[in-house]
mmCIF file as Biopython writes it, N, C-alpha, C and O atoms, coordinates in Angstrom:
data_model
#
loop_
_atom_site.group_PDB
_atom_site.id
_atom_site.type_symbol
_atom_site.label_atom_id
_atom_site.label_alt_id
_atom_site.label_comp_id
_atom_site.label_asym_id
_atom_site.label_entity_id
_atom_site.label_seq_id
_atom_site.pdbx_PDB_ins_code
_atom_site.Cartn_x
_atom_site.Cartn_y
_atom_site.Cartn_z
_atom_site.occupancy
_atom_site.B_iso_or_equiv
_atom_site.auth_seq_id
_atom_site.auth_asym_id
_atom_site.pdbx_PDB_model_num
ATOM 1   N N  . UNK A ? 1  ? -14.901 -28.469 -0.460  1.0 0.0 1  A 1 
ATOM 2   C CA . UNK A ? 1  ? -15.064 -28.591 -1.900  1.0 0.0 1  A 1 
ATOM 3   C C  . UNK A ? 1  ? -16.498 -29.014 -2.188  1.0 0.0 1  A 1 
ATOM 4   O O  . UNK A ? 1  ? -17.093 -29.716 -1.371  1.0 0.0 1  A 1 
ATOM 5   N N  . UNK A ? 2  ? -17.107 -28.593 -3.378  1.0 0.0 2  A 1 
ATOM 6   C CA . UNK A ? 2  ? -18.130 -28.851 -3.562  1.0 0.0 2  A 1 
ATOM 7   C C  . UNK A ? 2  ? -18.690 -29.756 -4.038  1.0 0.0 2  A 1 
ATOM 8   O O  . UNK A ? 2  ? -18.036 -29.873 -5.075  1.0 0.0 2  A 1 
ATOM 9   N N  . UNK A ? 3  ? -19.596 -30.687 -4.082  1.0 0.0 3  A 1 
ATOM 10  C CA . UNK A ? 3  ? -20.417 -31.800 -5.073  1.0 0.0 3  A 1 
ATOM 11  C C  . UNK A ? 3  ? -19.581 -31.354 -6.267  1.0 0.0 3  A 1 
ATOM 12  O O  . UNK A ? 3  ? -19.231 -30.216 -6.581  1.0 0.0 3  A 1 
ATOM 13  N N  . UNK A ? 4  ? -19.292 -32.790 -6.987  1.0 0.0 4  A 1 
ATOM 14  C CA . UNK A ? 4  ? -18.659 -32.350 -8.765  1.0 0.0 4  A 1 
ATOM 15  C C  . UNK A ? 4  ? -19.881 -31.318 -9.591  1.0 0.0 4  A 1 
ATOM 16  O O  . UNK A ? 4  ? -19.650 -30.313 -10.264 1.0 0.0 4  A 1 
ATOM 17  N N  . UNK A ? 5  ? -21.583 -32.116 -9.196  1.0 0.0 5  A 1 
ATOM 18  C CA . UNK A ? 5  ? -21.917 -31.303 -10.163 1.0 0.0 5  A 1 
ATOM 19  C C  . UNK A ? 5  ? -22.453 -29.770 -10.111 1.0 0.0 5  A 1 
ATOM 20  O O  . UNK A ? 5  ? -22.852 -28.889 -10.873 1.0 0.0 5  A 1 
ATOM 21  N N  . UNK A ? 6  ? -22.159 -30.058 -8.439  1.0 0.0 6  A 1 
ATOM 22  C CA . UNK A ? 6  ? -22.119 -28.523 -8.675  1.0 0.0 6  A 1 
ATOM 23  C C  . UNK A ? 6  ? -21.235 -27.016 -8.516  1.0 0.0 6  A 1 
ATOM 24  O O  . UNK A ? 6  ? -21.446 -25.806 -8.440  1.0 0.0 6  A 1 
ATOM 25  N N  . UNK A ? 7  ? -19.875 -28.209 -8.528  1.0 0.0 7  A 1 
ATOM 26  C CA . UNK A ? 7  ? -19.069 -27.158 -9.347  1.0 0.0 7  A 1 
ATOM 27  C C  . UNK A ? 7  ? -18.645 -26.962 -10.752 1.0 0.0 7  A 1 
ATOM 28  O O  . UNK A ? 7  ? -17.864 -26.155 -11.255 1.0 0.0 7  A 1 
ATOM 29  N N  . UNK A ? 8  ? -19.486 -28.073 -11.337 1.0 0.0 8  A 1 
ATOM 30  C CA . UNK A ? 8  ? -19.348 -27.820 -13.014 1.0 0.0 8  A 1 
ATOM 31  C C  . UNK A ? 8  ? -20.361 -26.909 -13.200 1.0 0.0 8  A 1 
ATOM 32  O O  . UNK A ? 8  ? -19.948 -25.880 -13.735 1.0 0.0 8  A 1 
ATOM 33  N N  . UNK A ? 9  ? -21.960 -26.913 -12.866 1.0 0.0 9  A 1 
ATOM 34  C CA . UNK A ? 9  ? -22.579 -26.116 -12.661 1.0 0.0 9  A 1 
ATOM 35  C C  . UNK A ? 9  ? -22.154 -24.661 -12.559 1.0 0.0 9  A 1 
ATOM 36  O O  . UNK A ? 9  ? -22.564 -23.786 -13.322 1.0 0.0 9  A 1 
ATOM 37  N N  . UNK A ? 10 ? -21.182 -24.441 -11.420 1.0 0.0 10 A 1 
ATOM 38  C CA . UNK A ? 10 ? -20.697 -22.917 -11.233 1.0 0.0 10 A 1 
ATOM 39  C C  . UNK A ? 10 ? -19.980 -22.709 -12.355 1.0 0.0 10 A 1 
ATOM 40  O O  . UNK A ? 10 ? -20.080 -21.519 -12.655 1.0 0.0 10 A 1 
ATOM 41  N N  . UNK A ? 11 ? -19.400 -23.216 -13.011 1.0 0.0 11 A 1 
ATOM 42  C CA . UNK A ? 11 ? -18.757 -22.782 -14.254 1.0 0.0 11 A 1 
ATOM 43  C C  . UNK A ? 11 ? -19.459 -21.705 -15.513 1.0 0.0 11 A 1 
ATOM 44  O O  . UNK A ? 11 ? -18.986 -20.954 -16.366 1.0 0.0 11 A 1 
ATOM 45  N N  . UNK A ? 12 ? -20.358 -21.970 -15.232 1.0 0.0 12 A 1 
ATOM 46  C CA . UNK A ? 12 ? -21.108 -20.849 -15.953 1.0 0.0 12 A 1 
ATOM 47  C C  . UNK A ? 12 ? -21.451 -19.737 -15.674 1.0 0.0 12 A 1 
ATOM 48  O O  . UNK A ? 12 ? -22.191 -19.071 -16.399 1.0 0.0 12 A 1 
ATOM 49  N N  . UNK A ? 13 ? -20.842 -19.229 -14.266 1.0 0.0 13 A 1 
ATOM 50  C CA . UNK A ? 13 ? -20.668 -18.216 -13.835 1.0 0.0 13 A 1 
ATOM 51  C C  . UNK A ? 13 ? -19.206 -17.433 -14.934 1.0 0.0 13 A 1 
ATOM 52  O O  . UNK A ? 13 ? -18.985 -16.222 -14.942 1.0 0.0 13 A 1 
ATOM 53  N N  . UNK A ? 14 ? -18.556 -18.257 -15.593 1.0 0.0 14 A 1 
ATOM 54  C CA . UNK A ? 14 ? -17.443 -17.400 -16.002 1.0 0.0 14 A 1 
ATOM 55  C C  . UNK A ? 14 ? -17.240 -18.313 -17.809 1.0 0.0 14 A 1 
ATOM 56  O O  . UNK A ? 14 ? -16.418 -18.264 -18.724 1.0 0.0 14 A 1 
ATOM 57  N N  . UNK A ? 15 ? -18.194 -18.867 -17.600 1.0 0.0 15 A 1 
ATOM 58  C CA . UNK A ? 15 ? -18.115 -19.632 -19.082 1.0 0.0 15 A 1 
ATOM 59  C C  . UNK A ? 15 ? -19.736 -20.083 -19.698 1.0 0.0 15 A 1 
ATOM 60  O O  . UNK A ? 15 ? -20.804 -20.271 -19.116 1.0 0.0 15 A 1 
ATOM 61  N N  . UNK A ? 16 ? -19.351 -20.145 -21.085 1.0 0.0 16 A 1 
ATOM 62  C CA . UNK A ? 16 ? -21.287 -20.659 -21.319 1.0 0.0 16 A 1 
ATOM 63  C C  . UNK A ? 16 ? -20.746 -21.983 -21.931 1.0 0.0 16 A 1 
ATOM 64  O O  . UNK A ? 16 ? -19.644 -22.341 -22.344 1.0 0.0 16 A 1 
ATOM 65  N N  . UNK A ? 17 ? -21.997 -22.577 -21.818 1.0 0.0 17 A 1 
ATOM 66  C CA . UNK A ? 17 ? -21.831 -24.257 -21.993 1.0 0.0 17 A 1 
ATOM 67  C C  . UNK A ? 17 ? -20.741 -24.373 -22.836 1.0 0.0 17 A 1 
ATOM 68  O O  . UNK A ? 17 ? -19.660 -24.829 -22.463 1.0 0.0 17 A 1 
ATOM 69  N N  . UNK A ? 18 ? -21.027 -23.895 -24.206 1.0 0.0 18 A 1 
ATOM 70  C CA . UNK A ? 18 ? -20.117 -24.365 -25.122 1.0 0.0 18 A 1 
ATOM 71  C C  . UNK A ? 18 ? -18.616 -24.495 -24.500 1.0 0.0 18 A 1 
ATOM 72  O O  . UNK A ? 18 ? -17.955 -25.530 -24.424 1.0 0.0 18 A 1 
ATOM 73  N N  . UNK A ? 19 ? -18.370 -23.636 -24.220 1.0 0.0 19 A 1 
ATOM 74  C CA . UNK A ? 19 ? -16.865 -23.407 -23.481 1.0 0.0 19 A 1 
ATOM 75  C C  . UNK A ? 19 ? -16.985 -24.805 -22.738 1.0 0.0 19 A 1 
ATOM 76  O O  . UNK A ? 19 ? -16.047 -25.353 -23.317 1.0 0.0 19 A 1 
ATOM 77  N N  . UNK A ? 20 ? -17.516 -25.872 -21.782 1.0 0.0 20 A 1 
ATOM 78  C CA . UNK A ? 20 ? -16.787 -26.537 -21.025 1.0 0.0 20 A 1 
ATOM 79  C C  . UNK A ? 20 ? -17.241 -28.174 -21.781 1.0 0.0 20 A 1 
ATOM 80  O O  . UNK A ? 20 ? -18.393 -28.397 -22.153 1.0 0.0 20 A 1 
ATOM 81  N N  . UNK A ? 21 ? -16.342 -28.990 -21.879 1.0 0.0 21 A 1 
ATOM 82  C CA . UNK A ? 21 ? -16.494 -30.170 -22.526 1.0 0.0 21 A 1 
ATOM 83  C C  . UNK A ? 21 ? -16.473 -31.407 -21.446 1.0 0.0 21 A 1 
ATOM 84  O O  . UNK A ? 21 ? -15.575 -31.497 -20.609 1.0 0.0 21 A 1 
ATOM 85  N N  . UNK A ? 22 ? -17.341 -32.169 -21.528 1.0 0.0 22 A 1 
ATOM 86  C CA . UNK A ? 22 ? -17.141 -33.491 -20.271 1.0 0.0 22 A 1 
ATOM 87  C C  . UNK A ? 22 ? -17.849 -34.683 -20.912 1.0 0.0 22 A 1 
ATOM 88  O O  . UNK A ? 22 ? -18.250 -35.650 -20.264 1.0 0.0 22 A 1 
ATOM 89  N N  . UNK A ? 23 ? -17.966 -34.550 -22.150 1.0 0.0 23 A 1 
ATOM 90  C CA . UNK A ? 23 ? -17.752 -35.823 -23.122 1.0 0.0 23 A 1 
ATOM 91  C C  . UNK A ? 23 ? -16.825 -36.933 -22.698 1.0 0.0 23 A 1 
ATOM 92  O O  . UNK A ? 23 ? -15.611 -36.756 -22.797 1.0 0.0 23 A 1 
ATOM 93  N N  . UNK A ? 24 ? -17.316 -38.075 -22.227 1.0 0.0 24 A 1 
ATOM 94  C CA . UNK A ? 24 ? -16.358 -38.869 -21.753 1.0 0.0 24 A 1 
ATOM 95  C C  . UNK A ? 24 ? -15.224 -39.116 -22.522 1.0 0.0 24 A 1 
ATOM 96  O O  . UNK A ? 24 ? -14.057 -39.121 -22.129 1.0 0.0 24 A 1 
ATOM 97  N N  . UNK A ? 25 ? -15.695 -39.343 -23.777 1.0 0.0 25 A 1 
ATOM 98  C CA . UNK A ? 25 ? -14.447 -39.682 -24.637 1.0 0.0 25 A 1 
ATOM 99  C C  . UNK A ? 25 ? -13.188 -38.441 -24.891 1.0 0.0 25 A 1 
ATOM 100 O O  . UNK A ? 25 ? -12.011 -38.745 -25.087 1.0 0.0 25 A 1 
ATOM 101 N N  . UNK A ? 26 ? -13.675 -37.076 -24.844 1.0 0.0 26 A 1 
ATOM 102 C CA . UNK A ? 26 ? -12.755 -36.598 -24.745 1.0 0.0 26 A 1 
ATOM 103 C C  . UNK A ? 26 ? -12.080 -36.419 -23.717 1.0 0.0 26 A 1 
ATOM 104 O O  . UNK A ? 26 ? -11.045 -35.753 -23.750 1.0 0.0 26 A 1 
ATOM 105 N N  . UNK A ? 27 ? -12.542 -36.982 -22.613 1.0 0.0 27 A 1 
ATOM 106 C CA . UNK A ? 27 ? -12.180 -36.431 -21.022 1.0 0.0 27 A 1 
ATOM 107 C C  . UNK A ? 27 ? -10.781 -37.563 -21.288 1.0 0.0 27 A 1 
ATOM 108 O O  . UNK A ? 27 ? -9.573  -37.410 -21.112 1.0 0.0 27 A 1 
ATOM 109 N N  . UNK A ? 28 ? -11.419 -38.464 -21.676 1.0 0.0 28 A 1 
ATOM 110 C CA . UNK A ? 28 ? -10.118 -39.876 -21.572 1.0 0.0 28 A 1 
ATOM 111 C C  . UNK A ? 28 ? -9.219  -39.456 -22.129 1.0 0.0 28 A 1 
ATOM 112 O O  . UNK A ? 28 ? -8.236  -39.467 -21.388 1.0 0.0 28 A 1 
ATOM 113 N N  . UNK A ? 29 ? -8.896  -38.857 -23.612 1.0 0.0 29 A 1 
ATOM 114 C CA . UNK A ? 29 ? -8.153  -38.796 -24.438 1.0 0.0 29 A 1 
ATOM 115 C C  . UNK A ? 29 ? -7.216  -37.427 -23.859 1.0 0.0 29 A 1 
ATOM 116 O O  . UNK A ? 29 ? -6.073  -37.086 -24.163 1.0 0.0 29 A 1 
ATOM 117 N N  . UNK A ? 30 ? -8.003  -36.936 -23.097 1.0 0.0 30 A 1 
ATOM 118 C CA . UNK A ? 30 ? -6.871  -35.587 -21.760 1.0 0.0 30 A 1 
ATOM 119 C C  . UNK A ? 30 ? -6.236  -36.417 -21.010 1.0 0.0 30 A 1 
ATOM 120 O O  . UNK A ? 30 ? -5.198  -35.936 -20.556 1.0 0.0 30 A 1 
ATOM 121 N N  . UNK A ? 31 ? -6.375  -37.086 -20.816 1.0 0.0 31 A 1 
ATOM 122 C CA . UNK A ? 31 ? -5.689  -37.939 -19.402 1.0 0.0 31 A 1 
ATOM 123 C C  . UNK A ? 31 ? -4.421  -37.802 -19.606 1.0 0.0 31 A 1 
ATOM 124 O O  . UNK A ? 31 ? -3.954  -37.735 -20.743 1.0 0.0 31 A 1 
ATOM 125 N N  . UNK A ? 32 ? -3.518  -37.728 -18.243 1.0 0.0 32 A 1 
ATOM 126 C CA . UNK A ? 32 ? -1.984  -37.425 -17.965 1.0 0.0 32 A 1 
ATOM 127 C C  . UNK A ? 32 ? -1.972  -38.528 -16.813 1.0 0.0 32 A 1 
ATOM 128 O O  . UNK A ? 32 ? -2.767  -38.456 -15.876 1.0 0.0 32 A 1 
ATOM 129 N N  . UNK A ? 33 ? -1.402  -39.149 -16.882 1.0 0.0 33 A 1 
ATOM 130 C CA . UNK A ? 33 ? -0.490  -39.914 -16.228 1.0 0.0 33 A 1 
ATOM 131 C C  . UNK A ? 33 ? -1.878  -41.091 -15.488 1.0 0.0 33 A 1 
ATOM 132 O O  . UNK A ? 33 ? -2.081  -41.617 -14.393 1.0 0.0 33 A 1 
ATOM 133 N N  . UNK A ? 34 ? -2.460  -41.066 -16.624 1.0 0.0 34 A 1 
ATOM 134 C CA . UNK A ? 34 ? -4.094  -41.998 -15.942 1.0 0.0 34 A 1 
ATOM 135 C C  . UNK A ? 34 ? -4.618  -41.293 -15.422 1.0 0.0 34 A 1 
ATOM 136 O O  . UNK A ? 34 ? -5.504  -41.953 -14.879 1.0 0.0 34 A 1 
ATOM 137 N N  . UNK A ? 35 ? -4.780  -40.009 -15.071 1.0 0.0 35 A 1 
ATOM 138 C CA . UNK A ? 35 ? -5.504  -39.420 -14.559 1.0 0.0 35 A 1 
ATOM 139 C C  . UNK A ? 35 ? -6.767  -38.400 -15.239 1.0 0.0 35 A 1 
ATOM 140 O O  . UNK A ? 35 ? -6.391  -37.275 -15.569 1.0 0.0 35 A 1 
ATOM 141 N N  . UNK A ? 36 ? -7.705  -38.620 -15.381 1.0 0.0 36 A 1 
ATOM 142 C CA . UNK A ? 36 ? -8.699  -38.149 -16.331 1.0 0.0 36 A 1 
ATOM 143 C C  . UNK A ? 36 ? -9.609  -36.989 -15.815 1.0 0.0 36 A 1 
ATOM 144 O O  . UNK A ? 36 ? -9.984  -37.037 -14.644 1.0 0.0 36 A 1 
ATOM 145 N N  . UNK A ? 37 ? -9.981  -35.967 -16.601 1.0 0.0 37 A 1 
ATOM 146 C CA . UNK A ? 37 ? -9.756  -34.823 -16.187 1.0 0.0 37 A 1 
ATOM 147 C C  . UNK A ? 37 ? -11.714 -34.954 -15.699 1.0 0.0 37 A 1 
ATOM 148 O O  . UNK A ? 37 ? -12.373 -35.669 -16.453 1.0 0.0 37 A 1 
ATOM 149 N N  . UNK A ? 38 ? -12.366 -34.373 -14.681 1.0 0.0 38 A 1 
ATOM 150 C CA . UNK A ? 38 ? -13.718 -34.259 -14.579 1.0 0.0 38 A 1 
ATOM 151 C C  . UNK A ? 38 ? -14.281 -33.250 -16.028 1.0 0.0 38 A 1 
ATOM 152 O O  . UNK A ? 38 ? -15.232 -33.675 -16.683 1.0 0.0 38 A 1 
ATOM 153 N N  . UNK A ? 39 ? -13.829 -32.368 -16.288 1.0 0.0 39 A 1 
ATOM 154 C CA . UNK A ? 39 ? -13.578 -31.191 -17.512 1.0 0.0 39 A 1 
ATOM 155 C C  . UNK A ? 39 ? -13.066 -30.394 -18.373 1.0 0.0 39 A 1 
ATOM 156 O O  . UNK A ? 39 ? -12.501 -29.460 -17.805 1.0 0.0 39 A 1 
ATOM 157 N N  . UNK A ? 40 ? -13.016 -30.350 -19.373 1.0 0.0 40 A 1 
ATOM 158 C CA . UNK A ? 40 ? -12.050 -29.631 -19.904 1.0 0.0 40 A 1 
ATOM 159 C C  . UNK A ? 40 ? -12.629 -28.045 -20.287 1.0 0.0 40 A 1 
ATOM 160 O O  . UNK A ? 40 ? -13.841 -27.850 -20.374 1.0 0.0 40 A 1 
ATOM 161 N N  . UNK A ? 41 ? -11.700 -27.018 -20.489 1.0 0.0 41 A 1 
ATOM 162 C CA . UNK A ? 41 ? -12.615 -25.596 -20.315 1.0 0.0 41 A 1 
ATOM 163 C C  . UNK A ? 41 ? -11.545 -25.089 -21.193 1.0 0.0 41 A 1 
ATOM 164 O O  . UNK A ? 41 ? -10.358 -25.413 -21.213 1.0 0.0 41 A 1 
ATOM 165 N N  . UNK A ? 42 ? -12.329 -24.041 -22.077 1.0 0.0 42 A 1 
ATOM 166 C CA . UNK A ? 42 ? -12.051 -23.610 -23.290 1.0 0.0 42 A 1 
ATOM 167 C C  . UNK A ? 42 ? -12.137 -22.149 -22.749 1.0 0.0 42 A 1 
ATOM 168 O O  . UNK A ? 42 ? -13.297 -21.744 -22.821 1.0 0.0 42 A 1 
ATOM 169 N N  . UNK A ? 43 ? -11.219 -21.178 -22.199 1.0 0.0 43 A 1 
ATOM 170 C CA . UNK A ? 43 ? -11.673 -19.541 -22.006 1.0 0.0 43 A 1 
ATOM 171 C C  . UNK A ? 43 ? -10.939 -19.118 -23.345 1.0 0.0 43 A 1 
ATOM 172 O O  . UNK A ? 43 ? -9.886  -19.516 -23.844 1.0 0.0 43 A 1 
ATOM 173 N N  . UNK A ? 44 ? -12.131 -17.897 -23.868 1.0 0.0 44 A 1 
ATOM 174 C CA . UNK A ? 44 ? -11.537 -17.096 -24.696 1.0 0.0 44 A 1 
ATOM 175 C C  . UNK A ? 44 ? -10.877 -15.711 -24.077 1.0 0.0 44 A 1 
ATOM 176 O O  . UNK A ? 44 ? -10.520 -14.897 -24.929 1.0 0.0 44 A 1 
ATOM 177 N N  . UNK A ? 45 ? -10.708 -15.409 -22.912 1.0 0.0 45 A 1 
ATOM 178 C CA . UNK A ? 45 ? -10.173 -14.371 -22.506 1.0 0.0 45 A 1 
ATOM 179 C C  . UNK A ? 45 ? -9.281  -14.071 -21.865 1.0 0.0 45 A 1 
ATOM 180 O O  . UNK A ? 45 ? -9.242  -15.302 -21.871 1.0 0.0 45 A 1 
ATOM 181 N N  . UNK A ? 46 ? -8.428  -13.685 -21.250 1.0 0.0 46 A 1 
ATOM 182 C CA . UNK A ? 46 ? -7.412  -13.297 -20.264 1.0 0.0 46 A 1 
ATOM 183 C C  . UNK A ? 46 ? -8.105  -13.049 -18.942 1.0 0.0 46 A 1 
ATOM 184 O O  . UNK A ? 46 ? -7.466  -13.551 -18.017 1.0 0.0 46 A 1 
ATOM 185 N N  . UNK A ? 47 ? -9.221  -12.427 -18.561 1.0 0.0 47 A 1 
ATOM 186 C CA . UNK A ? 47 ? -10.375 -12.659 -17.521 1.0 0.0 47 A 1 
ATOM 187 C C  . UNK A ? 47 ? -10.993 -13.373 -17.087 1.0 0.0 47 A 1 
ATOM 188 O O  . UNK A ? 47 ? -11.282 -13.480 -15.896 1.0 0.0 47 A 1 
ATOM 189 N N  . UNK A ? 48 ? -11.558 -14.452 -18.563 1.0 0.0 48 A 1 
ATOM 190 C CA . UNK A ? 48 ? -11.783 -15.980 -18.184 1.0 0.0 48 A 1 
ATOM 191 C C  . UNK A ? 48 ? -11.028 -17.089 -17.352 1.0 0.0 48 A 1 
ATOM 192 O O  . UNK A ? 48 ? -11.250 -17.772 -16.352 1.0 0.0 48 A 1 
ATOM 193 N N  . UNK A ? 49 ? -9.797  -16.874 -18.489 1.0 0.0 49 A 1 
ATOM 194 C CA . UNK A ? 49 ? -9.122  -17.866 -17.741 1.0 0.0 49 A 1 
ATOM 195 C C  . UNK A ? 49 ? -8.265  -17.345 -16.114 1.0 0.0 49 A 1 
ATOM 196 O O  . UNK A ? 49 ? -7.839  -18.227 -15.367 1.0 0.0 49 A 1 
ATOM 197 N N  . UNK A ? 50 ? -8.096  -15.679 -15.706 1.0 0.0 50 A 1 
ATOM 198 C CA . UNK A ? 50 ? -8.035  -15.581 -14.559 1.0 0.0 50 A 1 
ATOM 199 C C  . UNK A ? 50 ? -9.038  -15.994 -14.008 1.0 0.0 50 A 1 
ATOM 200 O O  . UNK A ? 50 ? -8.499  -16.905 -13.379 1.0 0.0 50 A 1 
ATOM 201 N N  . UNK A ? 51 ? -10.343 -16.072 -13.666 1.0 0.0 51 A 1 
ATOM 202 C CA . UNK A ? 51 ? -11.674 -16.405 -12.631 1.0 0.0 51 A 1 
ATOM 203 C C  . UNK A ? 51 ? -11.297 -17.852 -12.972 1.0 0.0 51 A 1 
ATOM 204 O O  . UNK A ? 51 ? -10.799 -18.284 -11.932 1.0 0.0 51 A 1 
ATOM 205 N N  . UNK A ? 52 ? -11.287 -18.411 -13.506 1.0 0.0 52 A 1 
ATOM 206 C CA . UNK A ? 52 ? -11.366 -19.708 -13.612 1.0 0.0 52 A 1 
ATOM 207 C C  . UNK A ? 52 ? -10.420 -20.369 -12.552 1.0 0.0 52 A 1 
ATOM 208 O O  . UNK A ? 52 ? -10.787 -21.211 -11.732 1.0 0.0 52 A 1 
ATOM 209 N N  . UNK A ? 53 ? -8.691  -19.689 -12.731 1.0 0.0 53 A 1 
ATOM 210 C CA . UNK A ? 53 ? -8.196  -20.383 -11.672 1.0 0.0 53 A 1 
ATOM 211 C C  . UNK A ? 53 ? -8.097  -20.132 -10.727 1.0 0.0 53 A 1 
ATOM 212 O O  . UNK A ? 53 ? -7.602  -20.969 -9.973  1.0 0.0 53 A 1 
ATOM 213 N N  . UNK A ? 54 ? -8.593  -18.556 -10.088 1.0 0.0 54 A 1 
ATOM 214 C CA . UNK A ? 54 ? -9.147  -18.273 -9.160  1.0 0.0 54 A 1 
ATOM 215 C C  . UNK A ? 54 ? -10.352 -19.180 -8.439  1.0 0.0 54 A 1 
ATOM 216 O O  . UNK A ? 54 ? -10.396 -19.039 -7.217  1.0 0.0 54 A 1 
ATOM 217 N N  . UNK A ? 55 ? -10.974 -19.757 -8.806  1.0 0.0 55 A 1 
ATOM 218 C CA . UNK A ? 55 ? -12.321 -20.530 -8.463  1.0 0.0 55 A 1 
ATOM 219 C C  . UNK A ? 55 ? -11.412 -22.186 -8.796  1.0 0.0 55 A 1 
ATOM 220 O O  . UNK A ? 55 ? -11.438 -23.121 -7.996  1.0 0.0 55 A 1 
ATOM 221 N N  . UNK A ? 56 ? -10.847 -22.207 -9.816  1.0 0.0 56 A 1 
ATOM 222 C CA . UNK A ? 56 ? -10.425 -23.447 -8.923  1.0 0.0 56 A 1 
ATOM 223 C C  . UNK A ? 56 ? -9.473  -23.627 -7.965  1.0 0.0 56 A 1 
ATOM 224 O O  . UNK A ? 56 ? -9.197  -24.786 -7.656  1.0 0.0 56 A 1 
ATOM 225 N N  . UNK A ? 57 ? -8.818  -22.563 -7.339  1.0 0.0 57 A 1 
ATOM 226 C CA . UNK A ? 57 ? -8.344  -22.642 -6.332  1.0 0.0 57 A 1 
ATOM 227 C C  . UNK A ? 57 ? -8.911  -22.637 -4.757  1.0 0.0 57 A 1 
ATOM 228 O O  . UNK A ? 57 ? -8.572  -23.073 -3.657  1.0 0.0 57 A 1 
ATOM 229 N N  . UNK A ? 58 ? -10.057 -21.816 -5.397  1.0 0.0 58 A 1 
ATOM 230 C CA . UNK A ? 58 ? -11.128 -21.839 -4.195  1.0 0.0 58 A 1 
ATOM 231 C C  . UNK A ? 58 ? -11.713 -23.447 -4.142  1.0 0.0 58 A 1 
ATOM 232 O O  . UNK A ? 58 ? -11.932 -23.747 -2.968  1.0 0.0 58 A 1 
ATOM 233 N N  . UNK A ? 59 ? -11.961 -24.336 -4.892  1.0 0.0 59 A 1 
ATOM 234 C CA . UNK A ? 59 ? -12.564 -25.418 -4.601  1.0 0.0 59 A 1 
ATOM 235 C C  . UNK A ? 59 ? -11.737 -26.404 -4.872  1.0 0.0 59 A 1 
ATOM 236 O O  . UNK A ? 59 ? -12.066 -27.200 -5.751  1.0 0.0 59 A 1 
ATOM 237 N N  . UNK A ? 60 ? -10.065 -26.620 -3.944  1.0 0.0 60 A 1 
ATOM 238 C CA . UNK A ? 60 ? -8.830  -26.933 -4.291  1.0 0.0 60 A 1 
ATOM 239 C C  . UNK A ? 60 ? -8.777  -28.271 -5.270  1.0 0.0 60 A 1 
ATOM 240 O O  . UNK A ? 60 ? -8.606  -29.463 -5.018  1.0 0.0 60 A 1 
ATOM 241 N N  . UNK A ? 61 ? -9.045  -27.397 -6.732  1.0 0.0 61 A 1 
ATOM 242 C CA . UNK A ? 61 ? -9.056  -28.356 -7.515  1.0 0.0 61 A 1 
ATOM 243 C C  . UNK A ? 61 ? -7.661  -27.993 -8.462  1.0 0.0 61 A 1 
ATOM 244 O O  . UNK A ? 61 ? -7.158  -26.869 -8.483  1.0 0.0 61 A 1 
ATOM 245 N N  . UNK A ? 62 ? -7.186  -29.064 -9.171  1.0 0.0 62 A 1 
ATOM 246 C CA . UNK A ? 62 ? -6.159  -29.107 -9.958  1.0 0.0 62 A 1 
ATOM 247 C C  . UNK A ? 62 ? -6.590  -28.909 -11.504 1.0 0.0 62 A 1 
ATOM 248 O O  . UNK A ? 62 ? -7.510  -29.373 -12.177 1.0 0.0 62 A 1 
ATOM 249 N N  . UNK A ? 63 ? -5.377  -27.893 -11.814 1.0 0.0 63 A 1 
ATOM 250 C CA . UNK A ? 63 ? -5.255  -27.299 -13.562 1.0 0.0 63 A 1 
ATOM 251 C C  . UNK A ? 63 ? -4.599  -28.046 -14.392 1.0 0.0 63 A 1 
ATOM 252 O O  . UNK A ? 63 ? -4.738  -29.164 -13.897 1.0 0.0 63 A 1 
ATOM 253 N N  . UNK A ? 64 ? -4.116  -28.136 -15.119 1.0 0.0 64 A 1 
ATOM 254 C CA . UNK A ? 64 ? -3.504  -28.566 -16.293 1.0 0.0 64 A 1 
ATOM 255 C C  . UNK A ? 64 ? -3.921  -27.991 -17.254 1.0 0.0 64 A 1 
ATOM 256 O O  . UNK A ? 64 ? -5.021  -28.112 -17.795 1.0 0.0 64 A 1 
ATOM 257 N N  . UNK A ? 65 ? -2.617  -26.990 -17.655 1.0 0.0 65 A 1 
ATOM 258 C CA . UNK A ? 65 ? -2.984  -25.996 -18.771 1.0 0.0 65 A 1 
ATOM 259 C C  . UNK A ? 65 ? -2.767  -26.612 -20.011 1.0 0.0 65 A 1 
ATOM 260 O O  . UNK A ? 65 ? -2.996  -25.999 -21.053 1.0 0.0 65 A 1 
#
């Protein structure tokens, strides 16, 4: 798995900034079960959001849709 920032970094391979949010305060206010999310990601597409969990499966990271 990669450095965090540079798999937020890769995210822009399938998203542009706007799309990904890591505002602390909103990161908190995602939280499930205390657990607070590194990002939250906004796809507008059916392509987006396939690559997306494709790639986070590659860098065995966890979704929450």
């Amino acid at each position: 798995m990669a450095e965090r920032s540079q798999w937020l970094s890769s995210l822009t391979e399938f998203l542009d900034t706007g799309q990904v949010d890591t505002v602390p305060e909103h990161l908190q206010a995602q939280a499930v079960d205390g657990r607070v999310p590194s990002a939250i990601v906004f796809p507008e597409t059916f392509e987006q959001t396939a690559a997306i969990l494709q790639w986070a499966q590659s860098e065995k990271l966890a979704v929450l849709p």
